[in-house]
VOLUM-638402 format. One record per atom (N, C-alpha, C): residue in three letters; x, y, z. Coordinates in steps of 0.02 Angstrom, whole numbers, plus 50000, padded with zeros to 5 digits. Layout:
// residues N
ALAXYZ ...
//
This chain:
// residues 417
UNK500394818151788 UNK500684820051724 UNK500514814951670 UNK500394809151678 UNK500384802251632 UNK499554803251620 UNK499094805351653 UNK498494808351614 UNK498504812051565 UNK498724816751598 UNK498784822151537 UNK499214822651472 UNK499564816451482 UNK500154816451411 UNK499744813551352 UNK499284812451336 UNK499114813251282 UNK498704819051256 UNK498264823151302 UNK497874829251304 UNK498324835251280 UNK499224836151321 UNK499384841251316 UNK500194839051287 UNK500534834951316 UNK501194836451279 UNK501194833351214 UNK500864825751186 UNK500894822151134 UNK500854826451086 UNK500414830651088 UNK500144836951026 UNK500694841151013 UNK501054843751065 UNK501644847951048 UNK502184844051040 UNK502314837551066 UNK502894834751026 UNK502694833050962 UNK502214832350946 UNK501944828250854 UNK502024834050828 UNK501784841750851 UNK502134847050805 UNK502754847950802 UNK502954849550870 UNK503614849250847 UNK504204844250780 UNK503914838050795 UNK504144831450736 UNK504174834450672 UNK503344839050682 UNK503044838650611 UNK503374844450568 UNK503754848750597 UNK503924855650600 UNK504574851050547 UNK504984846850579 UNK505594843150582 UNK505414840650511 UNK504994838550498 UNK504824832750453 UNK504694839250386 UNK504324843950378 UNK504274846350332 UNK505084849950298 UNK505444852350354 UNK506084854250317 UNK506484849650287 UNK506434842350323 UNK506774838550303 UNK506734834850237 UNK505934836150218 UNK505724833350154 UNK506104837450138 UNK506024843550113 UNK506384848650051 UNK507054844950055 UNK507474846550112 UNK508134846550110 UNK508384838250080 UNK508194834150084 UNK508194828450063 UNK507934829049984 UNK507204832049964 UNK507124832249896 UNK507954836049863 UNK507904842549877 UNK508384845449822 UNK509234844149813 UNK509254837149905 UNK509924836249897 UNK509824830049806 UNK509174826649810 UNK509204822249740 UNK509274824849697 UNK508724831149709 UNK508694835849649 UNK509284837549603 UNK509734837949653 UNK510604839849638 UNK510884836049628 UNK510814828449609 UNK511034823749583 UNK511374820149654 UNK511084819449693 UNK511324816249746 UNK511884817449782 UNK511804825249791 UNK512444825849859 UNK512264825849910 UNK512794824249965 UNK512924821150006 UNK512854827350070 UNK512234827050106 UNK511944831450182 UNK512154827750245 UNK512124832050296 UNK512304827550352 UNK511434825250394 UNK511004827950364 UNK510334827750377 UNK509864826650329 UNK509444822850346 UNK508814820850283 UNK508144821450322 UNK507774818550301 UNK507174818350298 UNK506964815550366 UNK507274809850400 UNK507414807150458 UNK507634809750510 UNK508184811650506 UNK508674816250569 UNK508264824250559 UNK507924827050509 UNK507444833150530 UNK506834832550588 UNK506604825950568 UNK505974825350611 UNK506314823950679 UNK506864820050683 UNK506974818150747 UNK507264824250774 UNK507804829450748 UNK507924834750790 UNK507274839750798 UNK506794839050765 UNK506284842750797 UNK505854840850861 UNK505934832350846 UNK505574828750908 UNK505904829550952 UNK506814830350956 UNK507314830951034 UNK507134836251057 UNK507114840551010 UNK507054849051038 UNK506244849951081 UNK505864845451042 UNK505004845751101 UNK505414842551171 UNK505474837951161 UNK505724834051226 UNK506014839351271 UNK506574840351247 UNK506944846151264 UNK506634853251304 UNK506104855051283 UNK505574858551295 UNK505024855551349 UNK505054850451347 UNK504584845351393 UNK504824844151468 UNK505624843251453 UNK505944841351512 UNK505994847451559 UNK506374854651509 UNK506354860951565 UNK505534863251585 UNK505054861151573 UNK504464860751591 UNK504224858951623 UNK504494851951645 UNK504364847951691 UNK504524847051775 UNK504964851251771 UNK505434853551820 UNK506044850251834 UNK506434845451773 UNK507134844751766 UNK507434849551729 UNK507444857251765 UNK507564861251733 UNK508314861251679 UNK508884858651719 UNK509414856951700 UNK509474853351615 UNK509184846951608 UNK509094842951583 UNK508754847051516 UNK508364848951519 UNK508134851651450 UNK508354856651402 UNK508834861151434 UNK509384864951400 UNK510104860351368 UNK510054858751409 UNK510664852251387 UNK510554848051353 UNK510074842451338 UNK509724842851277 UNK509624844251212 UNK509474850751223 UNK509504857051156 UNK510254857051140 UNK510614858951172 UNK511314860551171 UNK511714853951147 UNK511644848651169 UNK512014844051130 UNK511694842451072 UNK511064843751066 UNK510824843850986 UNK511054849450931 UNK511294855950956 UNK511444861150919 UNK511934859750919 UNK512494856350955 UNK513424856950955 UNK513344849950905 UNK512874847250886 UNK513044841550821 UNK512994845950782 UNK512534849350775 UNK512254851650689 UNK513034856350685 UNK513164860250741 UNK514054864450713 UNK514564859850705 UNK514614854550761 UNK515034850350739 UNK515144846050664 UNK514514846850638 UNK514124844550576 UNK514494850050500 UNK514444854250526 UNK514534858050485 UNK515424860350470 UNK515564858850546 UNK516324858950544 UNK516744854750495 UNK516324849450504 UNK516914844750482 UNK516684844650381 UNK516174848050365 UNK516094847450304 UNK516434853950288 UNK516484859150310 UNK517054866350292 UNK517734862150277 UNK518064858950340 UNK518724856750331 UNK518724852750262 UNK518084850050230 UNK518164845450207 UNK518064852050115 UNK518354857950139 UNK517884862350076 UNK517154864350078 UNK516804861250095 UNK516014864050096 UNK515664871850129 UNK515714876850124 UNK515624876650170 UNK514744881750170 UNK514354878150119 UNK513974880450105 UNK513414878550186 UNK513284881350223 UNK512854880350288 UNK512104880250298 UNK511824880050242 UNK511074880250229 UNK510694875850260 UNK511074867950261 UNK510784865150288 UNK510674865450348 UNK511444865950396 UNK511404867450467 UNK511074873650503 UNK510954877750445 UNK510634883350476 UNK509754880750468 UNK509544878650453 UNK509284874750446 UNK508884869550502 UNK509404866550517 UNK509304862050578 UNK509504866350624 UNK509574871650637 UNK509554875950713 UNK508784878350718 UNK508714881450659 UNK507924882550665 UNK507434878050688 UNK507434871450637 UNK507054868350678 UNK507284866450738 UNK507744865950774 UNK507604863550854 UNK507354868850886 UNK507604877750866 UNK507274883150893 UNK506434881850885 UNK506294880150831 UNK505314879050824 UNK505074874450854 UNK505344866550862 UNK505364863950892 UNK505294864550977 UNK505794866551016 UNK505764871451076 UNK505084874551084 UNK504744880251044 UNK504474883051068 UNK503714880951049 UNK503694875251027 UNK503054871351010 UNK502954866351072 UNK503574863551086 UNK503544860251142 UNK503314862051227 UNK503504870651204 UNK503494873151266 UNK502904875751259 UNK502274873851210 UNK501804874451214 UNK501464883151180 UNK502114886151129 UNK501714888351072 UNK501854886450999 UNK501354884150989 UNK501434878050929 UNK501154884250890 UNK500844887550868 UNK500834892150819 UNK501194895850809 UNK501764899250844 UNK502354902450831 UNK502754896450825 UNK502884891650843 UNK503594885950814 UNK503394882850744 UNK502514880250753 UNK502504877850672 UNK502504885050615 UNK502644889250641 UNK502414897550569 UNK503234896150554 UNK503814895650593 UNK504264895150604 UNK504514892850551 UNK504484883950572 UNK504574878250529 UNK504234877650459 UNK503664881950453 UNK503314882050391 UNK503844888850354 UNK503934892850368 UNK504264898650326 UNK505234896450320 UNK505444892650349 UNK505834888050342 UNK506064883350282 UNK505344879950297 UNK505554878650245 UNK505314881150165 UNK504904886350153 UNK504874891050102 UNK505324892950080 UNK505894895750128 UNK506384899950097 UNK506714894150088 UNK506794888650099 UNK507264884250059 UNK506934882349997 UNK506274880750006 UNK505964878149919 UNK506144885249868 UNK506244890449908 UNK506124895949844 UNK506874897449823 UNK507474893249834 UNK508304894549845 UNK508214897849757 UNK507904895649682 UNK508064898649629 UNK507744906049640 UNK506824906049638 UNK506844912749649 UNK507184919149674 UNK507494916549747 UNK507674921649798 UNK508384924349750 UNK508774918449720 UNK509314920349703 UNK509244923349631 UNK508744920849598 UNK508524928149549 UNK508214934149546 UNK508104936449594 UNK507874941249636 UNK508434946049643 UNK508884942449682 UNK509494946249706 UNK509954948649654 UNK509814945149580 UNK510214946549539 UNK509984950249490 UNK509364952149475 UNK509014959349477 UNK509044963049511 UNK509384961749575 UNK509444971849593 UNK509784974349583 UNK509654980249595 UNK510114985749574 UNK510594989249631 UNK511114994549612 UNK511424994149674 UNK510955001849715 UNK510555005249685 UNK510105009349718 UNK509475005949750 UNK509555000549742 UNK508874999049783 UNK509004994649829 UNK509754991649829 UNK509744988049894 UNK510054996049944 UNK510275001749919 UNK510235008149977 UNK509835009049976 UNK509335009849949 UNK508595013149945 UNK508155008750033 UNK508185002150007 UNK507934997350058 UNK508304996750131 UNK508864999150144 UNK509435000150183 UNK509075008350221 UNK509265014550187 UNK508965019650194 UNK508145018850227 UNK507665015450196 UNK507055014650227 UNK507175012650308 UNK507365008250296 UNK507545004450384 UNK507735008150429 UNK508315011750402 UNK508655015050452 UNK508285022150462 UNK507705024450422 UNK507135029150431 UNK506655027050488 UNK506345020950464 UNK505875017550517 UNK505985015350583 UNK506425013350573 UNK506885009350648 UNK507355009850702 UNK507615019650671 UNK507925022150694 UNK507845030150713 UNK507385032050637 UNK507455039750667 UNK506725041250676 UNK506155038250670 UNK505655036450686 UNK505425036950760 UNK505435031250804 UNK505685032350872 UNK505785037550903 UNK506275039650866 UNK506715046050900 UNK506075053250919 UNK505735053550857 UNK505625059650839 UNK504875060750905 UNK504795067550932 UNK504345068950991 UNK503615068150947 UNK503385067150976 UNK502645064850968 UNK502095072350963 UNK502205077850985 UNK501745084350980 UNK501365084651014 UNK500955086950998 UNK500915093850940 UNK501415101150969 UNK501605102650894 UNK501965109350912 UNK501485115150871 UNK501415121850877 UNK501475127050875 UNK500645127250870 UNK500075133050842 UNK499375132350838 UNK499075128850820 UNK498635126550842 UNK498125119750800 UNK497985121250751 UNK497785115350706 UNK498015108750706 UNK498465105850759 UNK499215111450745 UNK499825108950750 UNK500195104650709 UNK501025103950717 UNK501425098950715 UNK501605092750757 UNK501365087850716 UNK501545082450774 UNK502045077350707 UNK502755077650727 UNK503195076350702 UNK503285068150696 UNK503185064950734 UNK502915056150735 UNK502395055850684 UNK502085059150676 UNK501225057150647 UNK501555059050555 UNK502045064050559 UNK502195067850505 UNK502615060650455 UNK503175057950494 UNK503675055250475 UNK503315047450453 UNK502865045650514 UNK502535040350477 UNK502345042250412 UNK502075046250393 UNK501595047550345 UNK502115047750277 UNK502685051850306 UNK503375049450235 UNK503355042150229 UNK503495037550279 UNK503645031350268 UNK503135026250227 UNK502585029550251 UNK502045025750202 UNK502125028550120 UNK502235034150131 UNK502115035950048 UNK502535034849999 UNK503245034050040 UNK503875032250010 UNK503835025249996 UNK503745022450056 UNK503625014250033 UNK503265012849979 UNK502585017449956 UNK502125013949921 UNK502515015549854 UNK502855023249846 UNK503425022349805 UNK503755017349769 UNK504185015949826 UNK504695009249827 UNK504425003149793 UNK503645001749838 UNK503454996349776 UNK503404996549721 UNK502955001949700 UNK502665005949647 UNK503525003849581 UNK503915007749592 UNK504515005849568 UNK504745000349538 UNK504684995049596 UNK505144988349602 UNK504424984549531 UNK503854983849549 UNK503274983049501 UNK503524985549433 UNK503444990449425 UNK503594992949364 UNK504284992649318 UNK504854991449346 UNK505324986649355 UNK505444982249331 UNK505294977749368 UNK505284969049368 UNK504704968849295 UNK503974972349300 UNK503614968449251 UNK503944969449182 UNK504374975049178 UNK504704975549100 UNK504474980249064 UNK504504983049027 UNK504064990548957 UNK503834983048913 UNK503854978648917 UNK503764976348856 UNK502804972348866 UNK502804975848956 UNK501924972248965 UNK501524980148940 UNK501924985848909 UNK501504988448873 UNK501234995748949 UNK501255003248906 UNK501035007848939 UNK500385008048983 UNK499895002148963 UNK499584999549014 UNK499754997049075 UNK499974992349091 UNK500074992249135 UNK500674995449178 UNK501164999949132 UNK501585002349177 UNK501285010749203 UNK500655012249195 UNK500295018149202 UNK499985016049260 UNK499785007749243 UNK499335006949320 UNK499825006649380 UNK500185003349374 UNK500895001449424 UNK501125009449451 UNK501275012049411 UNK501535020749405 UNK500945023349437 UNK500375022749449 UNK499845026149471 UNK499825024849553 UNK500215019249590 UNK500495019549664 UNK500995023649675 UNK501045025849639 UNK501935031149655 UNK501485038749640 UNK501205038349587 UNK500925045149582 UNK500545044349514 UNK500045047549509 UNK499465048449466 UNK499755053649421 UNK499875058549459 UNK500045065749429 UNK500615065449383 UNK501025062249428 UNK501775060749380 UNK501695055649315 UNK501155051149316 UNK501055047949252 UNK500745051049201 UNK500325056949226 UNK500165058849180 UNK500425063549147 UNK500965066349189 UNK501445072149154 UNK501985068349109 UNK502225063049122 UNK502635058749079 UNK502575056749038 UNK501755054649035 UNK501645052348965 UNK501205058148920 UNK501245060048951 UNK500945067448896 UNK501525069448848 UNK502225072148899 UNK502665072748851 UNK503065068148840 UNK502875061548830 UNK503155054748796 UNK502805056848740 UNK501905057848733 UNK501725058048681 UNK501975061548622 UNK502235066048624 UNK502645071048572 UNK503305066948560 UNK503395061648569 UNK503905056548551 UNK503485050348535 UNK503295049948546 UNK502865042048539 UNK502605040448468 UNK502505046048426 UNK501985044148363 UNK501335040948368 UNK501545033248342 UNK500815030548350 UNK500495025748405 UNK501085028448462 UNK500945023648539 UNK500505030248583 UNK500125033348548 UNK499725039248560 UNK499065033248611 UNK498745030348593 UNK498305026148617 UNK498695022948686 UNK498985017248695 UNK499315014148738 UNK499415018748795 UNK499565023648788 UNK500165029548819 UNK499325032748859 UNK498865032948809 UNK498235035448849 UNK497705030248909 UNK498205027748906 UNK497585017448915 UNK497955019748977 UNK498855021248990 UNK499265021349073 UNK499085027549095 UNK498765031449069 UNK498435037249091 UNK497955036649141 UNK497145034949081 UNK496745033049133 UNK496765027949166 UNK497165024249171 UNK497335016249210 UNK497385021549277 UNK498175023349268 UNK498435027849341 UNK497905032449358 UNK497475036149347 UNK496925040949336 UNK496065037449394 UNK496095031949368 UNK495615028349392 UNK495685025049455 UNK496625024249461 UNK496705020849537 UNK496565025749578 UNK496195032249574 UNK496295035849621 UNK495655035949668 UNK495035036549653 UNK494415035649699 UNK494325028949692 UNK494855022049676 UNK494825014949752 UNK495295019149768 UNK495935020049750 UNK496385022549826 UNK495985028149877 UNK495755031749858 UNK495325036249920 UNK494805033949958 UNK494635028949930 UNK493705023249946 UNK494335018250011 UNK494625017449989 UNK495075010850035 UNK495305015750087 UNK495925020350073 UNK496155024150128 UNK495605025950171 UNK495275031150154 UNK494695033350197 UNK494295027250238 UNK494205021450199 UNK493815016450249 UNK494305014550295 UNK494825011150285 UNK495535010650324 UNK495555012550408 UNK495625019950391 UNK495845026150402 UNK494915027550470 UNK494645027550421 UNK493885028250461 UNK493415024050426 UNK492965020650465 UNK492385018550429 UNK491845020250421 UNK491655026850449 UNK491245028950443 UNK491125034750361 UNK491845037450384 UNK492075041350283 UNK491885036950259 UNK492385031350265 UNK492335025150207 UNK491635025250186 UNK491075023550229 UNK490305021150203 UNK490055028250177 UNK490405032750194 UNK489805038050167 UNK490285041750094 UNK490815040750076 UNK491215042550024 UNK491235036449969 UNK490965029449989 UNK490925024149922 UNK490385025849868 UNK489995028149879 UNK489295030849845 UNK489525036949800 UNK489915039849833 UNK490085048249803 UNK490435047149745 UNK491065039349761 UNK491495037249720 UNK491485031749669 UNK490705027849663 UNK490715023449628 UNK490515026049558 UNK490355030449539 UNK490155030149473 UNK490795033649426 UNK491365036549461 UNK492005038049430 UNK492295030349430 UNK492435026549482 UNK492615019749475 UNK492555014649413 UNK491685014249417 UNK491555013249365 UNK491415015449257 UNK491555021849295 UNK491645026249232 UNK492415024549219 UNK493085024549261 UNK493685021149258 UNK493835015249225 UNK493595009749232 UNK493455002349216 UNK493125003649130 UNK492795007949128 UNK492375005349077 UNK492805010449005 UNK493255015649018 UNK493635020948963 UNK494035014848967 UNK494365010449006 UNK494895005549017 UNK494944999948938 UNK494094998848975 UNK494004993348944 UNK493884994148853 UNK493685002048849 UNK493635004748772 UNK494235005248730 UNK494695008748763 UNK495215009248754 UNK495715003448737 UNK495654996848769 UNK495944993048759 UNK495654988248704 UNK495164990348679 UNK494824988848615 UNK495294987348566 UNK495494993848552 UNK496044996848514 UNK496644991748484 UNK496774990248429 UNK497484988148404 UNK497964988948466 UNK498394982648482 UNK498844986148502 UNK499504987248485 UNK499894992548514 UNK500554996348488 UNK500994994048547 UNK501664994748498 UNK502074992948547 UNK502644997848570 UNK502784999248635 UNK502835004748651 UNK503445002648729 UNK504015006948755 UNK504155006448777 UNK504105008648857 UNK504265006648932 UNK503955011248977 UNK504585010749031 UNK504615015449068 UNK505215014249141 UNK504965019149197 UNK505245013149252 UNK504685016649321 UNK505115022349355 UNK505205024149401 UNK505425031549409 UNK506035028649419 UNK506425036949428 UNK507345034449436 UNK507445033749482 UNK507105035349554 UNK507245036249604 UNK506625031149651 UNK506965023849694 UNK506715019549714 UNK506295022649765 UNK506525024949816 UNK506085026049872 UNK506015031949873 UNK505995038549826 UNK505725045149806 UNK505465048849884 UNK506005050149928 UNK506005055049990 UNK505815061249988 UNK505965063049934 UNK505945071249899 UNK505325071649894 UNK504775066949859 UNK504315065249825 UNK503815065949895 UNK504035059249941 UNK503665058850014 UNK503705067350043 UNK504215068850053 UNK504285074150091 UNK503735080050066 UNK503885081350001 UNK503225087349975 UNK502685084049988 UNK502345080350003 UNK501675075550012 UNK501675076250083 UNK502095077250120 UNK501945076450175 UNK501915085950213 UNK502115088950159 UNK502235095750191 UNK501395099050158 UNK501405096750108 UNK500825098250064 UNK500165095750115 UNK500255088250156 UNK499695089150191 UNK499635092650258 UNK500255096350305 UNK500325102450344 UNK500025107250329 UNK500175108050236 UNK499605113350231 UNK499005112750222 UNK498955107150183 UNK498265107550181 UNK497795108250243 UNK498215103650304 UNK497635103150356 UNK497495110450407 UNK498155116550396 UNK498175120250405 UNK497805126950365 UNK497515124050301 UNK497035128650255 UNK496525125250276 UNK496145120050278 UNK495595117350301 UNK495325118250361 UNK495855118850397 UNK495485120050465 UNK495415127750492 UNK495805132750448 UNK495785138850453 UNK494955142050390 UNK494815138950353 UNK494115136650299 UNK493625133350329 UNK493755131050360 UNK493195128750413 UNK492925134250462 UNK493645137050498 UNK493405142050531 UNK493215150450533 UNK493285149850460 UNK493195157650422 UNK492475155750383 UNK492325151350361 UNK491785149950294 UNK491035145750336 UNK491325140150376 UNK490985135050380 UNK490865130450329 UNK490425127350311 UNK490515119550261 UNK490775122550200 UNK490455127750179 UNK490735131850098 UNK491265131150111 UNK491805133550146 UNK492555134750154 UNK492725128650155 UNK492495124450185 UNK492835117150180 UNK492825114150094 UNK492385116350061 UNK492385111050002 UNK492805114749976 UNK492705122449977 UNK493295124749902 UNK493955125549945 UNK493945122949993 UNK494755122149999 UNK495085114850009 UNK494545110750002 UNK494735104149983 UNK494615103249894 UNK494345106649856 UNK494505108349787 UNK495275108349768 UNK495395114549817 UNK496345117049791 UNK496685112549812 UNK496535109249878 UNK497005103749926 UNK497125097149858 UNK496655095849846 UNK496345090549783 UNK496895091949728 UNK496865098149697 UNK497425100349633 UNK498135096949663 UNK498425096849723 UNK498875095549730 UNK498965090349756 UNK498725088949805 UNK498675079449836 UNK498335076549841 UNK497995071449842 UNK497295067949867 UNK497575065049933 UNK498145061349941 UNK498255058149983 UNK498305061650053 UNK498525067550053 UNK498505074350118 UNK497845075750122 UNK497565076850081 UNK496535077650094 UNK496225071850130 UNK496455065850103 UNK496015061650136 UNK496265061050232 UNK496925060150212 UNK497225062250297 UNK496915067650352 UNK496795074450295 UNK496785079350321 UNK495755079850343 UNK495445075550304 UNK494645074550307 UNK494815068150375 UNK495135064250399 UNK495195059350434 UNK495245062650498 UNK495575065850517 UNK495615070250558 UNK495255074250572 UNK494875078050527 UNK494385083750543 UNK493725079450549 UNK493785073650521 UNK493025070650520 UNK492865067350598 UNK493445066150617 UNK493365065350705 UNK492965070050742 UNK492985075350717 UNK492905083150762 UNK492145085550735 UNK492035091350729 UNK491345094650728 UNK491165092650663 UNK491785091550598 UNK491575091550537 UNK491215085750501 UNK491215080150530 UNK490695074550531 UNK491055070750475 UNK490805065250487 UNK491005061150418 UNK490665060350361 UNK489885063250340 UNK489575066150288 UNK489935073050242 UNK490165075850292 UNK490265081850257 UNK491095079450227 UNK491425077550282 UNK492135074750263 UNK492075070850195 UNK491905066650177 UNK491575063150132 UNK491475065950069 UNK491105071650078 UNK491015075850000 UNK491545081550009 UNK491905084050049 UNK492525086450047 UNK493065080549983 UNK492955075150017 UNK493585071449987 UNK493375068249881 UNK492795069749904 UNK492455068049824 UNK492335076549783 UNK492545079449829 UNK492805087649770 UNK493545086749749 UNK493915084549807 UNK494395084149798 UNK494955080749740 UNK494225073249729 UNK494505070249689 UNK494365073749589 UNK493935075049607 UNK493375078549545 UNK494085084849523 UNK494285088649568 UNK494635094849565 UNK495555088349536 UNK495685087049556 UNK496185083549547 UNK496035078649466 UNK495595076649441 UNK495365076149385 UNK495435080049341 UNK495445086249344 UNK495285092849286 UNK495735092649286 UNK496455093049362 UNK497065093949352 UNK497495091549300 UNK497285084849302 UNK497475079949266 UNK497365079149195 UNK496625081949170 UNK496475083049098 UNK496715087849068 UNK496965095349096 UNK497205098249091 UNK498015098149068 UNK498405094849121 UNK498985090849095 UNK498995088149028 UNK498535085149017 UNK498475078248955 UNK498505082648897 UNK497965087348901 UNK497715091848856 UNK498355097648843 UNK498545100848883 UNK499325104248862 UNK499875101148859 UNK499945096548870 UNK500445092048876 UNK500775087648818 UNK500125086148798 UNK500135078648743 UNK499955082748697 UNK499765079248627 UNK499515080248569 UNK499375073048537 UNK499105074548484 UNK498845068448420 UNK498365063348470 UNK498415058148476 UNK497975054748481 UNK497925051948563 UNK498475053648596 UNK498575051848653 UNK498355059748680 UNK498145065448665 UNK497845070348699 UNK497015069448676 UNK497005067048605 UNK496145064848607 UNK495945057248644 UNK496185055848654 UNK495755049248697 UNK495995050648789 UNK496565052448795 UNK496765052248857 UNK496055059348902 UNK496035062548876 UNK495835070248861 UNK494895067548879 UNK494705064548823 UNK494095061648835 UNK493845056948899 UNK494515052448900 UNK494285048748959 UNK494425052049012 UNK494695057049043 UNK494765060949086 UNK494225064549091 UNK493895067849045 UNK493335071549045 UNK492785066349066 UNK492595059849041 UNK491965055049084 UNK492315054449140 UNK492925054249184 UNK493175053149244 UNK492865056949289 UNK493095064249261 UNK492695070949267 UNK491865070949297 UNK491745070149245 UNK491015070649222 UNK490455065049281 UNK490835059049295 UNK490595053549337 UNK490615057549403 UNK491235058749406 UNK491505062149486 UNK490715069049489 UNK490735071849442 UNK490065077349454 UNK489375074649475 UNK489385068849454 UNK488605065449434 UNK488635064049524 UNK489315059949541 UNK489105058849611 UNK489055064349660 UNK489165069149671 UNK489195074749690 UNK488485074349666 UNK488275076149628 UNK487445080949608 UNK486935072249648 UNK486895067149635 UNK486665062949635 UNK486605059749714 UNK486975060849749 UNK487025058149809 UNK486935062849869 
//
């Protein structure tokens, strides 16, 4: 064993120390920070309860099995005893001691020889203590729908998730009810962010960016909102068209990413189909923002994690994959594009799912590919269309135009590739 103690345990006790030593800096900085109050642990007693707890780890290793739990244990009955006597004394703020349990827990399991799970430990440790202002301004921005909102998610994922049978039920395709419910949870989540973003950044960073933010929650819905914002807006007609095509343009990268994701073989054969709308996106962006700017107000949806929202997205791609694969088998490739056209008017995100799946099978990932680049093209018009009945004055002529080169790009790759 005395060979090997510098090869194998020295390394995991010096992490472990080191684990010790980084919490203890913080906790020692911000007790100064605070004008010098008074911890039962510093900078010193961190490193060393991280070094007892390797030991500790060393000894039940060694085969004094006894000895190395006991150890741990009279090191954890200080840090409560620690904490006891500062409650009696009024305190009874426990940050620190919670604190020093962790590190002997990281400690422990660095010793016991996984030092990349004990130091990730001790490193995120002490993060959430350097970040004590953020976290607590955080918390004091929320709202009381989004700490249910975030509550509700969990208890979706972690509970009724699980539960649900795996399929397939009734004719192919089929229902496969696991595959279904994931597919809420993703879309709701991206929701949820989508939200909390738009949110937090404020109306006051301007219908730009709350169009792009708004364009993870839904494309469609930004553009129906601000169409009839525009008939209120006056001369925030421009701005109001900039969160248009902003949200408008996230849509072939979001289909270029999903699809590669998702498959890589779509992915390589649908980036080509999709770069010249991309770049036709970027560049109305960049015209547009030419423009004077106006100042204009914006707010992200009312509803945090939008279930209602997931749920039609998720029934919408049942059908779709149930019109596609019944178009496939009535038409052959013709049937597949113009019914990934209509699929397109209503979701992109169920098309690309619904091409992910079929592109496994006879329908190849070439053809899948220009399925999902009609789709996007068809979902474009949708969208100009909106702008164009929707809006008026100046936010239906620019929004209207840049939709039409969105358009127009999406054709070129289609004819061109």
């Amino acid at each position: 064993m005395t060979a090997s103690l510098p090869f194998e345990e020295l390394p995991r006790l010096l992490v472990a120390a080191l684990g010790g030593l980084a919490v203890g800096v913080e906790r020692e900085w911000s007790a100064r920070a605070a004008g010098g109050i008074k911890r039962f642990a510093g900078v010193r007693t961190f490193l060393l309860l991280g070094l007892v707890s390797g030991i500790a780890a060393e000894l039940a290793a060694s085969g004094v099995a006894a000895a190395g739990p006991l150890l741990l244990a009279a090191a954890a009955l200080l840090v409560v005893s620690a904490f006891a006597i500062h409650a009696i004394a009024g305190d009874l703020d426990a940050t620190t001691e919670v604190a020093a349990l962790a590190v002997l827990g990281s400690g422990w399991l660095s010793g016991s020889g996984r030092i990349v799970l004990g130091s990730a430990i001790a490193a995120l440790t002490a993060l959430v203590l350097a970040e004590k202002t953020w976290m607590h301004a955080a918390v004091e921005r929320l709202r009381s729908e989004e700490i249910a909102a975030g509550a509700r998610f969990a208890v979706l994922a972690l509970v009724v998730l699980p539960i649900l049978p795996a399929g397939p039920f009734g004719p192919a395709p089929g229902i496969r009810p696991q595959e279904l419910w994931a597919l809420i949870l993703i879309f709701s989540g991206i929701g949820f962010v989508g939200y909390v973003a738009v949110r937090w950044a404020g109306p006051e960073k301007g219908w730009g960016l709350a169009g792009l933010l708004g364009g993870l929650v839904s494309s469609t819905g930004v553009t129906l909102t601000f169409s009839r914002e525009s008939r209120n807006a006056g001369a925030a007609g421009a701005p109001l068209a900039v969160g248009v095509v902003a949200a408008c343009s996230l849509v072939p990268f979001r289909v270029a990413i999903l699809a590669g994701l998702l498959s890589p073989e779509i992915g390589r054969e649908v980036l080509p189909l999709l770069s010249l709308p991309m770049v036709a996106g970027l560049a109305v962006i960049l015209l547009l923002l030419r423009r004077p700017a106006e100042s204009a107000s914006a707010s992200g949806p009312g509803n945090p994690l939008r279930l209602a929202a997931a749920l039609q997205m998720v029934a919408a791609f049942q059908v779709v994959l149930y019109a596609v694969n019944a178009a496939r088998s009535a038409f052959g490739s013709q049937g597949l594009l113009v019914s990934s056209a209509l699929a397109g008017l209503l979701d992109v995100d169920a098309l690309i799912y619904s091409m992910y799946k079929l592109g496994q099978g006879t329908t190849g990932p070439f053809l899948a590919a220009r399925a999902l680049a009609v789709g996007v093209l068809a979902n474009t018009l949708l969208k100009f269309a909106l702008a164009v009945g929707f809006g008026t004055g100046t936010f239906r002529r620019l929004a209207g135009a840049g939709l039409v080169a969105l358009a127009l790009a999406s054709l070129a790759g289609l004819v061109l590739y």
